[in-house]
N, C-alpha and C positions, 0 to 999 in steps of 0.2 A: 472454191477453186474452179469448181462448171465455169461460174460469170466471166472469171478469168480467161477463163481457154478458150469460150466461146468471144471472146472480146480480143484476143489477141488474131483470132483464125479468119476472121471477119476482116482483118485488118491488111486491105490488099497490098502494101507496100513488104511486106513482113513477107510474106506469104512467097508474091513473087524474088524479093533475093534469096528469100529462103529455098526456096526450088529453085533458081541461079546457082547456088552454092550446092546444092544436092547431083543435080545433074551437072555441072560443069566439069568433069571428065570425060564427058559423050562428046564436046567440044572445047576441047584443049586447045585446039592447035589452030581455033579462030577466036579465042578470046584472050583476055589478057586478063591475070588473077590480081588479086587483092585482098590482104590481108584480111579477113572478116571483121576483126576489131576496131579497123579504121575507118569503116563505114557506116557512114550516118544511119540511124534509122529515128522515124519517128514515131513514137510512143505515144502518142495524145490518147491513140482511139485502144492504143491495145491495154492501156493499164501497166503495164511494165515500168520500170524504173528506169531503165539503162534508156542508152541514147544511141548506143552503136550493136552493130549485127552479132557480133559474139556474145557480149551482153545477154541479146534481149532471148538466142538460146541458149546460152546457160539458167536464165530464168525460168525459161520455160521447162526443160529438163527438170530443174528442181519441183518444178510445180509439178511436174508426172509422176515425177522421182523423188520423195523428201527425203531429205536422207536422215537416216536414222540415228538418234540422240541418245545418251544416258548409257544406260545398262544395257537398251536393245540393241546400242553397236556393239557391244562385246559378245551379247546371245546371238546376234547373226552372224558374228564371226567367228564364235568360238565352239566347235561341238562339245554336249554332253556328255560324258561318258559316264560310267559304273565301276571300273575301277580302274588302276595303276598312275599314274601321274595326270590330272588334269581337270577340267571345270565340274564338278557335282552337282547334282540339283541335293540340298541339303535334306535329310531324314525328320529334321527337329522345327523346322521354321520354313517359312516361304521366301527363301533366298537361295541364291548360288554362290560357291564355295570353291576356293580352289585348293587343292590336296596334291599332297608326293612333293619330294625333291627338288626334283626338275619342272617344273611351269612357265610359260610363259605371258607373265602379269605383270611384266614391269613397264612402266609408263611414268612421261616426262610431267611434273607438277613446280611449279614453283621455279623452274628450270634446273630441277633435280632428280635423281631418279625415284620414284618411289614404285609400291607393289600394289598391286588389286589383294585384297582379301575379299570381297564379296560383291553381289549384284544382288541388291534387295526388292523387295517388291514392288516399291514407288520407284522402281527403276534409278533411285541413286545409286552409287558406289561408292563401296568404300573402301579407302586405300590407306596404307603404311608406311611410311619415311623407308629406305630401305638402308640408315644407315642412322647411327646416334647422334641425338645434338651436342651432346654431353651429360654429363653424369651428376645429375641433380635430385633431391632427395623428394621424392613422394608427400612426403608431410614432414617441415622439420621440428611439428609440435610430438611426430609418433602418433596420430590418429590415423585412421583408415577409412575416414568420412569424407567421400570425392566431393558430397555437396557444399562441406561446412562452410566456404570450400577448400581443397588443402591447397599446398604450395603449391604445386604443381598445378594444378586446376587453374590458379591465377595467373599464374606463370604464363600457361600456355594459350587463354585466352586473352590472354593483355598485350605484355609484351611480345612473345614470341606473333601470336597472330598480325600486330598490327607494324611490329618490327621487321621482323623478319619472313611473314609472306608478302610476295609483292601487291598491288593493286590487281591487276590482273586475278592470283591466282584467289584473295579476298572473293573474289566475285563469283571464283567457281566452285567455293563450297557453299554449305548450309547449314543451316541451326534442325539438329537431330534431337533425338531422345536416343539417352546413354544407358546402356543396362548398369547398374554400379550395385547390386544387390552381392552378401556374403555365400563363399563358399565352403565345405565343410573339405577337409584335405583328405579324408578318409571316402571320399565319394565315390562309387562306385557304378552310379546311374547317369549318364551324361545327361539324362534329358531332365532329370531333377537337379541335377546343377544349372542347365538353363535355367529351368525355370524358379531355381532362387535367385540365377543372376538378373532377371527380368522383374523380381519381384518389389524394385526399385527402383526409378529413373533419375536422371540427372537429363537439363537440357541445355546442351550450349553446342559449340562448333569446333573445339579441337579436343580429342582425350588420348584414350589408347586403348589397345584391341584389346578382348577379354582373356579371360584363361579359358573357357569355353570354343573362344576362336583360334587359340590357337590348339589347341586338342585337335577340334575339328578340321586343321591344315594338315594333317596327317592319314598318309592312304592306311597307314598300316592299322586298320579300323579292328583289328583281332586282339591285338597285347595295349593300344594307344588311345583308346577310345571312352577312356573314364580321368579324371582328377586324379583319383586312387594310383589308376593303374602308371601314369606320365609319373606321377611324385617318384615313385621308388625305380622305375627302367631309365638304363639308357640307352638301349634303342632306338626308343621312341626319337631322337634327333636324327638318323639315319634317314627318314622317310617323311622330313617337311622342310616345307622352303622358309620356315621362318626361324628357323637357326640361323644365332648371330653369332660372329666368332668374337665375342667377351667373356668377361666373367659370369656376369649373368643381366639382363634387362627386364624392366615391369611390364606388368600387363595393370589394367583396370582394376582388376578383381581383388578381392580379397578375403582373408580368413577369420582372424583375431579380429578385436576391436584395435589393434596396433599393426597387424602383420598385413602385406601383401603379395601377392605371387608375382616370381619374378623366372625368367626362364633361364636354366643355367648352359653354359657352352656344349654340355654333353645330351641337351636337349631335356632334361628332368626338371619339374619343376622346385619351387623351391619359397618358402616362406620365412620373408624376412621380415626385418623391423622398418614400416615406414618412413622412419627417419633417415635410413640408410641412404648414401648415390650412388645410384646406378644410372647406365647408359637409359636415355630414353627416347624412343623412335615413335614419335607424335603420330597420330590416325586421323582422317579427317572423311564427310560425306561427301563426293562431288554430286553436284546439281543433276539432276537427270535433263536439262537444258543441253548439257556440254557436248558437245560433237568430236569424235573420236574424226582426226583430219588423216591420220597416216600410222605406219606401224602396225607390226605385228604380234607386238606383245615380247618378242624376245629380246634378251639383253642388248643387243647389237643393233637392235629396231625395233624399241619401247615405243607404245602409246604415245601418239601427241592430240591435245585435245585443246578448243577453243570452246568460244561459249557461240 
C-alpha cells in the first residue's frame, strides 16, 4: 500500500485537482465547479484504476481506510457487553454470541431476512434463516447420523443450496466443519455438552444450529444454561431470539441413535424421532471476505453485505 500512495502523491495532475477541489470554497465566486466524477484524471503514473477524480479518491480513501470485512464489521460495530440482551464474547469457545430476546442480528442474505447467531474466530459468521423452509423430516430412514448423510443433509446441500440460493449468495458462504457429535438430555454441564457436540465433525456448507447454540442464545444464563435445565423450563423461551412461533423446529444435535432435538414453541427442548417434519431454518458460514455495506442490525435495517 506505501508504493501506492507514494505513486499516486508523486503524481502531479492528482495532486493539483485534488487541492482545486479541497480549497475551492476560498474561491467560489471566481470559479466555475464541476462535478468531480466527470473529470478526467490520468492514472498512468499513480497506479489507480479509475479514470476520473472521484474515482481515483475514493480509491485512495480505501487504500487509507480498508474497510473492514467478515465478523470485524460486526465487532467494530457492535459493542460487547456481559449481560442483558446483546453481542457476548462466548465463556466456552473463541467466538461471539448473540443472547436475550431482543437483538439486533438480523441481516439480508439470499435476499431474505436471516439472523447472526455468531462471529467466529476465522472471522466468518454464522447466520440462521429467520423463517422455515418447510417441514421436512431429519432422516426418513430414523437415523440420527448427519454424516450418513441423512435426508436432510442432502437435501440441503443439493438441492436447496444450488436451487434455491442464488449465485451470488453461493459465493458468500463456505465449506465449515459441523459440530454433529451426541447429546445426553439429562446434561447438566454445558461445556460437556459442547464438548461431546465437538467430538464429531461433519464438513459441508449448509446444516443447522446446534442445541448448544441455541442454549447459548439465551441471557438468562441462571435457570437456561444446561440441556438438562432447557428440556424440562419454559422460561427458558422468554429470554432468546431464537424462539419460532411453530410447533417445534430442529436443531443439529442429537440424543438417541434415532432421536434429535427439536425446539418447542414454549422454548423447551424436546427429543423426537428423526423421521418426524418439522419446520427447518437452514444455518450457513458467511465468508469472512463479505463486507458488511449498510445496516444496523435491526429488523427495519438488517445487515446488507456484498463480497
Amino acid at each position: 500500500m506505501k508504493n501506492k500512495l507514494k505513486k499516486i502523491f508523486k503524481n502531479r495532475i492528482f495532486i493539483f485537482v485534488l487541492s482545486g477541489i479541497l480549497f475551492s470554497t476560498v474561491t467560489a465566486s471566481a470559479i466555475t465547479y464541476f462535478d468531480s466524477k466527470n473529470v478526467t484524471y490520468n492514472n498512468e503514473q499513480s497506479g489507480l484504476s479509475s479514470n476520473n477524480v472521484q474515482g481515483a479518491i475514493d480509491e485512495l480513501y480505501n487504500e487509507c481506510f480498508p474497510p473492514k470485512t467478515g465478523g470485524d464489521a460486526i465487532l467494530e460495530d457492535v459493542p460487547v457487553v456481559d449481560s442483558g440482551d446483546g453481542l457476548y464474547k462466548d465463556k466456552y469457545e473463541d467466538r461471539y454470541i448473540y443472547k436475550g430476546k431482543n437483538v439486533n442480528n438480523y441481516i439480508t442474505f439470499n435476499n431474505e431476512m436471516w439472523r447472526i447467531v455468531s462471529v467466529e474466530s476465522d472471522k466468518t459468521i454464522k447466520i440462521m434463516k429467520d423463517e422455515s423452509i418447510g417441514n421436512i423430516a431429519w432422516d426418513s430412514s430414523n437415523s440420527s447420523n448427519w454424516a450418513r448423510p441423512a435426508t436432510l443433509n442432502t437435501y440441503l446441500n443439493e438441492s436447496y443450496l444450488t436451487d434455491t440460493l442464488n449465485t451470488t449468495a453461493q459465493n458468500q458462504i463456505v465449506t465449515k466443519d459441523w459440530n454433529i457429535g451426541g447429546v445426553a438430555s439429562d446434561d447438566t454441564d454445558l461445556s460437556s455438552s459442547i464438548s461431546d457436540e465437538n467430538s464429531k465433525k461433519w464438513n459441508g456448507k449448509v446444516a443447522l444450529i446446534t442445541v448448544s447454540e441455541y442454549i447459548r442464545s439465551n441471557s438468562n444464563q441462571e435457570n437456561c444454561n444446561s440441556v438438562g435445565q432447557v428440556y424440562h423450563s419454559q422460561i427458558c423461551g422468554q429470554t432468546t431470539w431464537m424462539l419460532y412461533n411453530v410447533e417445534f423446529w430442529m436443531t443439529l444435535s442429537h440424543g438417541t441413535s434415532s432421536s434429535v432435538y427439536s425446539v418447542e414453541s414454549d422454548g423447551t427442548l424436546y427429543g423426537g424421532y428423526a423421521s418426524y417434519k418439522a419446520p427447518v431454518r437452514p444455518s450457513v458460514y458467511l465468508s469472512s471476505d463479505i463486507k458488511i455495506t449498510e445496516g444496523d442490525g435491526s429488523q427495519n435495517n438488517p445487515y446488507q453485505i456484498s463480497l
